[in-house]
C-alpha positions as CSV (number, residue, x, y, z in Angstrom):
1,X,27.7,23.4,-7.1
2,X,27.1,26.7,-8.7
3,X,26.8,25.8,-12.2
4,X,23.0,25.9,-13.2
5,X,21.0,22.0,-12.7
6,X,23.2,21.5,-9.3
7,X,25.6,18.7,-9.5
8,X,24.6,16.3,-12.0
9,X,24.9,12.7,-10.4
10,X,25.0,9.8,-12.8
11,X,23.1,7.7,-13.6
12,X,23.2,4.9,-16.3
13,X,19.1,4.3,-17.0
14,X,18.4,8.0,-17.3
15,X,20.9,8.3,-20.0
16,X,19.1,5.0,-21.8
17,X,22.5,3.1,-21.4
18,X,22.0,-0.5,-19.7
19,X,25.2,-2.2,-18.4
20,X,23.6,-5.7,-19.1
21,X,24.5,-8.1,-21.5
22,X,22.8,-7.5,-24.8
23,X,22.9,-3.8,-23.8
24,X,19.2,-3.3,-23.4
25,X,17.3,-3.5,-20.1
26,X,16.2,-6.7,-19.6
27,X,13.0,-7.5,-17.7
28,X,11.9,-10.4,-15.5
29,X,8.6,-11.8,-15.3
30,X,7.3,-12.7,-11.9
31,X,7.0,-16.4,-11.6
32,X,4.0,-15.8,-9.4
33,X,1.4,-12.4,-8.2
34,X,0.9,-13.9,-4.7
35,X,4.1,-13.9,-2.7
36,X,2.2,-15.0,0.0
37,X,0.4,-18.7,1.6
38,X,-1.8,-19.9,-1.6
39,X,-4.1,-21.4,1.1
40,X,-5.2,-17.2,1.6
41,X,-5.3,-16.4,-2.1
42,X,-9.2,-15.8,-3.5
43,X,-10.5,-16.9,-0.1
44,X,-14.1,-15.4,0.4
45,X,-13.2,-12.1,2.2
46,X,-10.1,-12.0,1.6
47,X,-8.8,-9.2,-0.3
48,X,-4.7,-7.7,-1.5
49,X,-3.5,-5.1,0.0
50,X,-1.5,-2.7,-1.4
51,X,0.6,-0.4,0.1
52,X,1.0,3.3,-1.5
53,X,2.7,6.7,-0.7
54,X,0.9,9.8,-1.3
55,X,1.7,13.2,-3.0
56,X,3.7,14.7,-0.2
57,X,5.6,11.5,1.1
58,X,9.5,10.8,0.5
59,X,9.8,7.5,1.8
60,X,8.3,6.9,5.1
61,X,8.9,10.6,5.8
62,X,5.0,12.1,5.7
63,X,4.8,16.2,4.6
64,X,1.3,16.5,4.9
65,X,-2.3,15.0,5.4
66,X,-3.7,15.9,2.0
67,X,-3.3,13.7,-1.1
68,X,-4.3,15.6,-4.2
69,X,-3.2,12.9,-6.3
70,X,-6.3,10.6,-4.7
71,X,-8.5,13.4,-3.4
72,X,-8.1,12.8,0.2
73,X,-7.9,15.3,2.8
74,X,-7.0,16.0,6.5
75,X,-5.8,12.0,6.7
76,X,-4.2,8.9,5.6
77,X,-6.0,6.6,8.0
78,X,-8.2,5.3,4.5
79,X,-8.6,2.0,2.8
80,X,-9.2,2.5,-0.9
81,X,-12.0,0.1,-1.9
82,X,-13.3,-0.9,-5.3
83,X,-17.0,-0.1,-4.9
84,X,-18.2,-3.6,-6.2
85,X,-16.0,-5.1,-3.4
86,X,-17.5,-2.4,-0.9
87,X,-21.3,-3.9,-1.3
88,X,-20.2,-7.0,-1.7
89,X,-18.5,-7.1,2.0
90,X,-22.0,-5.2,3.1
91,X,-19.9,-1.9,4.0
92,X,-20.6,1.8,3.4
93,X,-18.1,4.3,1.7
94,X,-17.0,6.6,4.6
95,X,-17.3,3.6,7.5
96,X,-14.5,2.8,9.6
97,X,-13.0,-0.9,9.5
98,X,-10.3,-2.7,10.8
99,X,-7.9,-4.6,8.9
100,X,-6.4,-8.1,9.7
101,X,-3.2,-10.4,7.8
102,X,-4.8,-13.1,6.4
103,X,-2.0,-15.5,6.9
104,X,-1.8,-17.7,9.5
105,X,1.8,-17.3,10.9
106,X,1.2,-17.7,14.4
107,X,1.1,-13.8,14.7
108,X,-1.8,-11.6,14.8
109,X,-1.8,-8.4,12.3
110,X,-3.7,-5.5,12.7
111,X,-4.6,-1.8,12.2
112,X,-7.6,-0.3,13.4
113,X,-9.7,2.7,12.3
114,X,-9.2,3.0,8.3
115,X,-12.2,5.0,7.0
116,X,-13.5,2.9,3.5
117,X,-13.0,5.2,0.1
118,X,-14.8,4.2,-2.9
119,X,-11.6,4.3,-5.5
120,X,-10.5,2.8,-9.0
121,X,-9.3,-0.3,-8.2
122,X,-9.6,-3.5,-9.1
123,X,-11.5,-6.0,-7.2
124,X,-9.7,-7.8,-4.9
125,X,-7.7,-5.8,-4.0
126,X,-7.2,-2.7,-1.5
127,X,-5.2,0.2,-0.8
128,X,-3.9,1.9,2.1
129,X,-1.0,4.0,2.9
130,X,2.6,3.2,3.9
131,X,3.4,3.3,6.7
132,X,0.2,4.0,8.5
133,X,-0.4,-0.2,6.8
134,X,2.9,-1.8,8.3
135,X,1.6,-3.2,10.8
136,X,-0.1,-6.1,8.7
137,X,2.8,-7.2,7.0
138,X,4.8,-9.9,7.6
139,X,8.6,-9.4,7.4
140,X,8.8,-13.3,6.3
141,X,6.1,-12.7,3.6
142,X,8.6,-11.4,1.1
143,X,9.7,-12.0,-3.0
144,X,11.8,-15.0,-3.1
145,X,14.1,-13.5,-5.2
146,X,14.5,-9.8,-3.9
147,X,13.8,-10.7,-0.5
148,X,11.8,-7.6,-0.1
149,X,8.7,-7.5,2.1
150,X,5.3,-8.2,-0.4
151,X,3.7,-4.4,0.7
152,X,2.0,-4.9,-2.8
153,X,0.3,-8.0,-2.2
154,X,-0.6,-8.7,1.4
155,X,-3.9,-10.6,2.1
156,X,-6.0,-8.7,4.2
157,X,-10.3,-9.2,6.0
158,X,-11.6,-6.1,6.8
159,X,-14.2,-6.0,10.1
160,X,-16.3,-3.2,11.5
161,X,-14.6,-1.0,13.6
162,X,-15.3,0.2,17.0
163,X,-14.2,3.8,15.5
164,X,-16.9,6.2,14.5
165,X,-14.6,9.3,13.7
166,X,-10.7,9.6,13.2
167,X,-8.9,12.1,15.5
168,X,-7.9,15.2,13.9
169,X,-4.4,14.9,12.3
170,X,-2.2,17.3,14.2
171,X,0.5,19.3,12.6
172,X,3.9,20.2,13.9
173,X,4.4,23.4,14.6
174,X,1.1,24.9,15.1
Protein backbone atom coordinates (compact mmCIF):
# COMPACT_ATOMS: atom_id res chain seq x y z
CA UNK A 1 0.00 0.00 0.00
CA UNK A 2 2.92 2.31 0.25
CA UNK A 3 4.86 1.32 -2.74
CA UNK A 4 4.30 4.05 -5.45
CA UNK A 5 0.90 3.02 -8.19
CA UNK A 6 -1.07 1.67 -4.95
CA UNK A 7 -1.76 -1.94 -4.95
CA UNK A 8 -1.69 -3.14 -8.44
CA UNK A 9 -4.87 -5.52 -8.89
CA UNK A 10 -4.83 -7.80 -11.75
CA UNK A 11 -6.17 -7.96 -14.46
CA UNK A 12 -5.80 -10.32 -17.48
CA UNK A 13 -7.08 -7.78 -20.58
CA UNK A 14 -4.88 -4.92 -19.44
CA UNK A 15 -1.85 -7.05 -19.63
CA UNK A 16 -3.12 -8.17 -23.49
CA UNK A 17 -3.42 -11.85 -22.09
CA UNK A 18 -6.91 -13.54 -22.96
CA UNK A 19 -7.79 -16.75 -21.16
CA UNK A 20 -9.90 -17.98 -24.12
CA UNK A 21 -9.30 -20.68 -26.37
CA UNK A 22 -7.06 -19.54 -29.23
CA UNK A 23 -5.54 -17.02 -26.82
CA UNK A 24 -6.88 -13.98 -28.43
CA UNK A 25 -9.99 -12.09 -27.43
CA UNK A 26 -12.72 -13.29 -29.24
CA UNK A 27 -15.64 -11.05 -30.24
CA UNK A 28 -19.29 -11.75 -30.76
CA UNK A 29 -21.46 -10.16 -33.22
CA UNK A 30 -24.90 -9.22 -32.17
CA UNK A 31 -27.39 -11.33 -33.95
CA UNK A 32 -29.69 -8.36 -33.92
CA UNK A 33 -29.42 -4.05 -32.99
CA UNK A 34 -33.09 -3.99 -31.70
CA UNK A 35 -33.43 -6.02 -28.56
CA UNK A 36 -36.74 -4.85 -28.29
CA UNK A 37 -40.65 -5.62 -30.07
CA UNK A 38 -39.82 -5.33 -33.99
CA UNK A 39 -43.43 -4.09 -34.34
CA UNK A 40 -41.73 -0.51 -32.65
CA UNK A 41 -38.66 -0.58 -34.72
CA UNK A 42 -38.58 2.51 -37.63
CA UNK A 43 -42.17 3.36 -36.63
CA UNK A 44 -42.91 7.05 -37.71
CA UNK A 45 -41.88 8.77 -34.40
CA UNK A 46 -40.36 6.55 -32.92
CA UNK A 47 -36.83 7.00 -32.13
CA UNK A 48 -33.71 4.71 -29.80
CA UNK A 49 -32.79 5.81 -26.84
CA UNK A 50 -29.69 5.64 -25.51
CA UNK A 51 -28.66 5.85 -22.21
CA UNK A 52 -25.16 7.64 -21.28
CA UNK A 53 -23.22 8.74 -18.12
CA UNK A 54 -21.56 12.05 -18.07
CA UNK A 55 -18.01 13.32 -17.14
CA UNK A 56 -18.50 13.29 -13.44
CA UNK A 57 -20.66 10.01 -12.97
CA UNK A 58 -19.31 6.62 -11.42
CA UNK A 59 -22.06 4.50 -12.02
CA UNK A 60 -25.33 5.77 -10.99
CA UNK A 61 -23.45 7.91 -8.39
CA UNK A 62 -23.88 11.69 -10.00
CA UNK A 63 -20.70 14.26 -8.88
CA UNK A 64 -21.92 17.15 -10.57
CA UNK A 65 -24.49 18.96 -13.03
CA UNK A 66 -21.94 19.97 -15.65
CA UNK A 67 -20.83 17.70 -18.46
CA UNK A 68 -17.78 19.09 -20.21
CA UNK A 69 -17.51 16.16 -22.34
CA UNK A 70 -21.06 17.26 -24.13
CA UNK A 71 -21.14 20.95 -23.23
CA UNK A 72 -23.95 20.89 -20.93
CA UNK A 73 -24.36 22.83 -17.87
CA UNK A 74 -26.29 23.27 -14.53
CA UNK A 75 -28.33 19.77 -15.63
CA UNK A 76 -28.89 16.43 -16.88
CA UNK A 77 -32.61 16.74 -17.43
CA UNK A 78 -31.58 16.89 -21.67
CA UNK A 79 -32.38 14.72 -24.62
CA UNK A 80 -29.61 14.83 -27.15
CA UNK A 81 -31.25 15.13 -30.58
CA UNK A 82 -29.83 14.81 -34.09
CA UNK A 83 -30.95 18.18 -35.48
CA UNK A 84 -32.56 16.56 -38.77
CA UNK A 85 -34.71 14.42 -36.34
CA UNK A 86 -35.44 17.77 -34.34
CA UNK A 87 -37.26 19.51 -37.46
CA UNK A 88 -38.46 16.56 -38.61
CA UNK A 89 -40.63 15.92 -35.23
CA UNK A 90 -41.54 19.95 -35.60
CA UNK A 91 -39.55 20.73 -32.20
CA UNK A 92 -37.12 23.55 -31.18
CA UNK A 93 -33.57 23.05 -29.74
CA UNK A 94 -33.93 24.22 -26.10
CA UNK A 95 -37.87 22.95 -25.76
CA UNK A 96 -38.93 20.78 -23.16
CA UNK A 97 -40.57 17.27 -24.06
CA UNK A 98 -41.65 14.30 -22.51
CA UNK A 99 -40.54 10.94 -23.27
CA UNK A 100 -42.67 7.70 -23.57
CA UNK A 101 -41.58 3.55 -24.12
CA UNK A 102 -42.67 2.70 -27.31
CA UNK A 103 -43.53 -0.83 -26.43
CA UNK A 104 -46.63 -1.99 -25.66
CA UNK A 105 -46.17 -4.10 -22.47
CA UNK A 106 -49.14 -3.32 -20.72
CA UNK A 107 -47.11 -0.62 -18.65
CA UNK A 108 -46.83 2.96 -19.26
CA UNK A 109 -43.16 4.59 -19.40
CA UNK A 110 -42.36 7.97 -18.84
CA UNK A 111 -40.13 10.96 -17.87
CA UNK A 112 -41.15 14.28 -18.12
CA UNK A 113 -39.26 17.69 -18.64
CA UNK A 114 -36.06 16.80 -20.80
CA UNK A 115 -34.91 20.03 -22.47
CA UNK A 116 -34.08 19.05 -26.50
CA UNK A 117 -30.12 19.60 -27.39
CA UNK A 118 -29.11 19.70 -30.92
CA UNK A 119 -26.11 16.91 -30.73
CA UNK A 120 -24.03 14.56 -33.10
CA UNK A 121 -26.01 11.79 -33.38
CA UNK A 122 -27.37 9.76 -35.70
CA UNK A 123 -30.83 9.89 -36.70
CA UNK A 124 -32.99 7.77 -35.05
CA UNK A 125 -31.79 7.76 -32.28
CA UNK A 126 -31.57 9.85 -28.82
CA UNK A 127 -29.64 10.38 -25.86
CA UNK A 128 -30.33 11.03 -22.36
CA UNK A 129 -28.62 10.39 -19.17
CA UNK A 130 -28.68 7.36 -16.85
CA UNK A 131 -30.37 7.34 -14.44
CA UNK A 132 -32.37 10.45 -14.79
CA UNK A 133 -33.83 7.87 -18.27
CA UNK A 134 -34.72 4.72 -16.16
CA UNK A 135 -37.81 5.15 -15.86
CA UNK A 136 -38.54 4.22 -19.68
CA UNK A 137 -37.02 1.06 -19.64
CA UNK A 138 -38.31 -2.17 -19.39
CA UNK A 139 -36.53 -4.61 -17.06
CA UNK A 140 -38.01 -7.53 -19.57
CA UNK A 141 -36.58 -5.55 -22.64
CA UNK A 142 -33.19 -6.98 -22.16
CA UNK A 143 -30.21 -8.97 -24.55
CA UNK A 144 -31.14 -12.46 -24.87
CA UNK A 145 -27.88 -13.53 -24.22
CA UNK A 146 -26.50 -11.21 -21.32
CA UNK A 147 -29.79 -10.65 -19.90
CA UNK A 148 -28.97 -7.16 -19.34
CA UNK A 149 -31.57 -4.40 -19.63
CA UNK A 150 -31.30 -2.78 -23.58
CA UNK A 151 -30.40 1.03 -21.98
CA UNK A 152 -28.72 1.36 -25.47
CA UNK A 153 -31.56 0.73 -27.55
CA UNK A 154 -35.00 1.60 -25.99
CA UNK A 155 -37.71 2.95 -28.40
CA UNK A 156 -38.90 6.10 -27.27
CA UNK A 157 -41.96 9.21 -28.80
CA UNK A 158 -41.17 12.38 -27.60
CA UNK A 159 -44.37 14.88 -26.82
CA UNK A 160 -44.51 18.53 -25.84
CA UNK A 161 -44.11 19.05 -22.36
CA UNK A 162 -46.10 20.99 -19.93
CA UNK A 163 -42.53 22.28 -18.59
CA UNK A 164 -41.35 25.65 -19.66
CA UNK A 165 -38.14 25.75 -17.37
CA UNK A 166 -36.22 22.99 -15.33
CA UNK A 167 -35.81 23.75 -11.56
CA UNK A 168 -32.47 24.65 -10.54
CA UNK A 169 -30.26 21.68 -9.71
CA UNK A 170 -29.42 21.92 -6.05
CA UNK A 171 -26.19 20.92 -4.54
CA UNK A 172 -25.42 19.21 -1.31
CA UNK A 173 -23.86 21.07 0.88
CA UNK A 174 -24.46 24.58 0.04
Amino acid sequence: MFDPGGIIRPLAARERKWNTRTGKANFIPPTQLFAGDMATFGAEGVLQLVTFRSNDQFNTTVYGFDDRFRGVKGTRMVVFMNSADIAALGFREGEFVDLTTAMDEGVARAAHGFRIVAYDIPQGCVGAYFPEANALIPLGHHDRQALTPAYKATPVRLARSAMTEQPQPELMGR
